[in-house]
N, C-alpha and C positions, 0 to 999 in steps of 0.2 A: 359373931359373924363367921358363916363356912366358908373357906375359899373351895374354889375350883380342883381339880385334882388338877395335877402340872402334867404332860407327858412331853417327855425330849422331844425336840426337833432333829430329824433327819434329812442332812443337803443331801440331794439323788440330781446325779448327774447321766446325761444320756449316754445311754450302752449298761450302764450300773443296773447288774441283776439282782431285783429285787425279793424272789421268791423261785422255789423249785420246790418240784411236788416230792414225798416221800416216795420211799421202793412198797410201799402198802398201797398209796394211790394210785402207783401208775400201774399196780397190780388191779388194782379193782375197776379201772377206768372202761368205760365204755369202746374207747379205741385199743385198748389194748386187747379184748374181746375179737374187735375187729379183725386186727394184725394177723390175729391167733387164725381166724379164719380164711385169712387170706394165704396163709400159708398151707395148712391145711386141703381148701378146697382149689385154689390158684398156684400151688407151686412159689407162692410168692413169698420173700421172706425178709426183711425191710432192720437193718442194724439198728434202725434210730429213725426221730419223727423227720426230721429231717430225709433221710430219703425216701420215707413213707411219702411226703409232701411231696417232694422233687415227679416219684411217678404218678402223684393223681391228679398234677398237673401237664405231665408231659403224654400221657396215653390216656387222656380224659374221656374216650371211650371205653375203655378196660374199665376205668373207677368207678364211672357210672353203672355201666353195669354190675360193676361186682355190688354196689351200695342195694341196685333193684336187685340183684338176688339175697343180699345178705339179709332184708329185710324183707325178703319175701313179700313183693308189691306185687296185690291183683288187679289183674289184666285182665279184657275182654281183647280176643285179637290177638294185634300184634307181631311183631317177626323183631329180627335180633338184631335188629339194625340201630345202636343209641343215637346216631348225628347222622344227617343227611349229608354234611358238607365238616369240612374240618376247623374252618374259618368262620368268626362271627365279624359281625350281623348275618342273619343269612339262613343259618342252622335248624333245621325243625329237630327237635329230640324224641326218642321214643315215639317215631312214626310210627302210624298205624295201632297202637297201643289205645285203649278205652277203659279208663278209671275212673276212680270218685273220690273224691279229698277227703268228704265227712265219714265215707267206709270206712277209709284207712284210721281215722282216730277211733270212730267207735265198736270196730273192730276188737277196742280191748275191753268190751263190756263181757263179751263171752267169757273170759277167763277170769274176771274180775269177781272178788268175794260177796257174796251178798252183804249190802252196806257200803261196801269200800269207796271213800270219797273220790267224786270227779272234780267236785269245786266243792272250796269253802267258799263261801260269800258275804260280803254284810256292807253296809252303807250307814251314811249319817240317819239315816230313819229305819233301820230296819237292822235287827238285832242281829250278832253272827250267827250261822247256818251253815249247812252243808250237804249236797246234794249227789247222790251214789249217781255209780253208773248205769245201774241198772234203771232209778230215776231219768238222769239223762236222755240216756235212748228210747225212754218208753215216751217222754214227750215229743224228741224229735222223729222218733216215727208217726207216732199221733198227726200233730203240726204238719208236721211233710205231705203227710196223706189229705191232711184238708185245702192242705195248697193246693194239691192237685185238684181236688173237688172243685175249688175255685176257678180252675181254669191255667193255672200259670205253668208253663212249660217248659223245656231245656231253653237255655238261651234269653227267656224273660228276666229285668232286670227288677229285683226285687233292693228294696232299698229302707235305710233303718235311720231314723230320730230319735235314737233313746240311750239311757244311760248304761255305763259296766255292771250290768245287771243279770244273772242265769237267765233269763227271757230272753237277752238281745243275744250271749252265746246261743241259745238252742233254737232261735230264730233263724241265725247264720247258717247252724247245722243244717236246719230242714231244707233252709233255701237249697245249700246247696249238694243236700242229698238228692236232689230230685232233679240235677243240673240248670238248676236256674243262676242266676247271677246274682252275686248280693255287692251291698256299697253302704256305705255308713258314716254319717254325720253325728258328733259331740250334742246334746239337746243345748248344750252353752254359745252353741254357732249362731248368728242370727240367720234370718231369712233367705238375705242378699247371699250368703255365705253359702247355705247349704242350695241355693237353686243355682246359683253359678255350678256348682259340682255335679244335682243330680241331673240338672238340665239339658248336660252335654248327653248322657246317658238312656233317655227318654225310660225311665221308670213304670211299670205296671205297677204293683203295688207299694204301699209304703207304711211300716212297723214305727207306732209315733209312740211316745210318753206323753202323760199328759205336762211334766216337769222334773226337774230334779231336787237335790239338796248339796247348797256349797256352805262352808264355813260359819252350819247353825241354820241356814235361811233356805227358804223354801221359794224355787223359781217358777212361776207360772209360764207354760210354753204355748197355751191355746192360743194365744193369739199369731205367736210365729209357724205355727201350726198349721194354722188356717190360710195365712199368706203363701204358706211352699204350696199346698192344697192347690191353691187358686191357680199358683203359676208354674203347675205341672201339668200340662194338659194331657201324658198319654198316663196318667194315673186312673186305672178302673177300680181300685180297692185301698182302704186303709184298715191296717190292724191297729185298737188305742188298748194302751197298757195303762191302765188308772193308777199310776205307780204311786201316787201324792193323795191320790185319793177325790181329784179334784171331778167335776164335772165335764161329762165330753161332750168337745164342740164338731158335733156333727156335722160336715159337709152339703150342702143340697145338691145333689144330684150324684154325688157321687158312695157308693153302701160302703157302710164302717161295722168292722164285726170286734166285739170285744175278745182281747186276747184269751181269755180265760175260756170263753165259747169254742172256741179251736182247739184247746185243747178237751174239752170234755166228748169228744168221741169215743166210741171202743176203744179196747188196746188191740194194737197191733204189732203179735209176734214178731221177734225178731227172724226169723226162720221164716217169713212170709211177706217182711220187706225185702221189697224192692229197689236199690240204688240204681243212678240214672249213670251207669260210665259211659265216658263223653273221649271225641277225639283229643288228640294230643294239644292242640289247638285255640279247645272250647275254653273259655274265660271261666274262671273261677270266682273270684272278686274284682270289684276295680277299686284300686286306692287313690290320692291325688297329690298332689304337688304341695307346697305351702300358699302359693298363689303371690307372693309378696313381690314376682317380676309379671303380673298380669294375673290372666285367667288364669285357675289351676289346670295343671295338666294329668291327664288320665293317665293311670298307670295301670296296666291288665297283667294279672296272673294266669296262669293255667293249675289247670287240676295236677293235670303229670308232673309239671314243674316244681310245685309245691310240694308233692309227697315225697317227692325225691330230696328236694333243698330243706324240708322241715325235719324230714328224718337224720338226715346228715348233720344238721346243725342243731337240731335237740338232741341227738344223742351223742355226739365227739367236740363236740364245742362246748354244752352248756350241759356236758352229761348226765342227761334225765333217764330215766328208768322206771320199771313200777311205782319202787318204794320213794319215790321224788317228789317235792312240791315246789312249783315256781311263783314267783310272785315279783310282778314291777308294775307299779304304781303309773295308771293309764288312763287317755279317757274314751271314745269308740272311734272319736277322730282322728286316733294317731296310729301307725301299723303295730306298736308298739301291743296294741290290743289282739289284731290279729294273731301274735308272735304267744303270746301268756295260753291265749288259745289252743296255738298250737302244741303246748305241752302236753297236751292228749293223745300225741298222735305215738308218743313214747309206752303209754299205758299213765303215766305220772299225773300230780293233780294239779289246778291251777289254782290259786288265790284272785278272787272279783272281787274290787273293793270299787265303790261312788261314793264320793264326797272328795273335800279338801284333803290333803295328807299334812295337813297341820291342825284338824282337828280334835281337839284335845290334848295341842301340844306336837312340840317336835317330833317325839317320842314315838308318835302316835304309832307310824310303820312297822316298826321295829318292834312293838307290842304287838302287832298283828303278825308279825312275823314267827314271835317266840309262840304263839296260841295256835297258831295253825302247823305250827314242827315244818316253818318252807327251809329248804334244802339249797335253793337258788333264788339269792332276793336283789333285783333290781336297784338301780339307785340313782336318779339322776343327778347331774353336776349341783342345781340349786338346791338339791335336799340335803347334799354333802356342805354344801355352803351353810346352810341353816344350823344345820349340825357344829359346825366351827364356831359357828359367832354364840349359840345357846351353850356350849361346852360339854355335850351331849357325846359320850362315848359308849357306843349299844353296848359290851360285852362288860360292862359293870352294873349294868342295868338292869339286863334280859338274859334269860337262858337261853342260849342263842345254840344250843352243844348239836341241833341236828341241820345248823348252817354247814353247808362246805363249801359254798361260792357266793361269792358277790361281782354284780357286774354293774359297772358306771355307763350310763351313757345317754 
């Protein structure tokens, strides 16, 4: 009989500094890049994070802009004005200013290698994979372009039932290259669940699965399908992705085009799309509540807001970069999915995984972790849980040597 490996327990007591980064890391770090230019091009010159913090709190017009120039955000428009008012609630940011969310990520397709991965991806039914950027964009311009053929405009809320799958990212993309609105339901939600959310939002189209796959089992959704269907009344279109391979349950009266048909039109140059930049204003997705004190409650992005708060927080928080893979274990109902997403917006790649993350073991993550070289791997509190009571410690396991963060939460 093998026992366990033993590892000491450590009491940590609050204040008790647990970790500091080397003089290599905070050499290499994304904000330190920053600092560098802040001095540089602002006069600005900051002892420690600490007072770095102290003024991007205290002159948060200064930081915000210096964030839109450091990373050079395209504008339509515009004037230099970051806040209308100093005091929130109340504040419009970047008045007058017209962008696009899904520019800013795919953006980094132009400089990106021929090949070089945007997503690895793989599921309980479908072998791992990986899709360049240059794939990417060639479908979400495709995609995009036939939305618009469709009919669906700035401001249309376009809406998703389908699993962590490249379909439901490059979905996202088109939607909202073309300033439409996107919102997204888990296929694991029932009926009741996802028309309480899209209902508030009166949806034009809606991007369905036919099912998923959880822990081995394969989930039939035509039926929950067909009930959102019914009790979406301003729905004129459905896209069905045969993800399972099941048969599609067509609608009466209302046309359903298979996804795969959408994308089979010409390619369209990137040099000849089109992005839709939208005021400062315009809704970018709507996310929602948990709902567990009532109806959920809508939660609206903007375009501006996002490329501002995703560049800042993928690149000095969770510091991604080209050479970057992020990966946290999601499913399309949690922001958390948005967030992996937005790891594009760095140039870095994301990891799409559907199914259970206990599929074929604790382990299982972790092994998808060490095979795809992720850089920033996710972790929720029950996974760490799971992890303790199986006795599972990744870095005897896995070559884990192109990890440099982990985040819980």
């Amino acid at each position: 009989m093998t026992s366990k490996p033993e590892h000491a327990a450590r009491t940590v007591a609050e204040g008790d500094l647990l970790w500091e980064p080397s003089a290599a890391r905070i050499e290499a770090a994304q904000l330190t890049r920053f600092q560098r230019w802040l001095e540089a091009e602002r006069g600005l010159a900051f002892p420690d994070y600490q007072a770095l913090w102290r003024w991007s709190v205290g002159d948060s017009a200064a930081f915000w802009a210096a964030i839109w120039d450091y990373f050079a955000i395209v504008s339509d428009a515009g004037d230099d004005r970051v806040m209308s008012q100093p005091s929130m609630p109340g504040c419009r940011w970047f008045e007058g200013s017209r962008t696009n969310y899904a520019e800013h990520l795919l953006r980094h397709e132009a400089q990106a290698a021929p090949g070089k991965v945007a997503f690895h991806h793989s599921t309980e039914t479908r072998a791992p994979a990986t899709m360049s950027w240059q794939a990417l964009g060639s479908q979400v311009r495709r995609l995009a372009t036939r939305l618009r053929a469709l009919g669906i405009a700035p401001g249309d809320r376009v809406v998703s039932y389908m699993p962590n799958v490249p379909e439901t990212a490059v979905a996202m993309l088109a939607t909202t290259a073309i300033g439409a609105v996107w919102s997204s339901a888990a296929p694991e939600f029932g009926a009741n669940t996802v028309v309480e959310r899209f209902g508030q939002i009166e949806p034009k189209l809606l991007f369905v699965a036919d099912g998923y796959s959880f822990g081995g089992k394969v989930f039939d959704r035509r039926e929950q399908i067909a009930a959102i269907v019914a009790r979406l009344p301003s729905l004129q279109h459905v896209v069905w992705l045969p993800y399972q391979g099941l048969e599609p349950c067509v609608q009466p009266g209302i046309p359903t085009s298979m996804y795969a048909e959408l994308l089979a039109g010409p390619e369209v140059p990137r040099e000849d799309f089109r992005y839709e930049r939208v005021a400062c204003d315009h809704p970018l997705w709507v996310l929602y509540s948990s709902g567990t004190t009532g109806q959920p409650k809508a939660i609206v992005h903007s375009h501006v807001g996002m490329i501002a708060e995703h560049l800042k927080v993928m690149s000095f928080h969770c510091n991604l970069g080209p050479d970057s893979t992020m990966f946290f274990y999601s499913t399309t109902g949690w922001m958390m999915w948005n967030s992996v997403i937005a790891a594009l917006i760095t140039g870095a790649a994301a990891v799409l995984y559907d199914g259970s993350p206990l599929h074929g073991g604790v382990e299982m993550l972790w092994r998808m972790a060490q095979d795809t070289g992720v850089t920033l791997f996710g972790a929720s509190p029950t996974l760490v849980q799971n992890m303790k009571q199986a006795g599972l410690v990744p870095r005897e396991r896995f070559d884990l040597a192109a990890m440099d963060s982990i985040l819980v939460g």
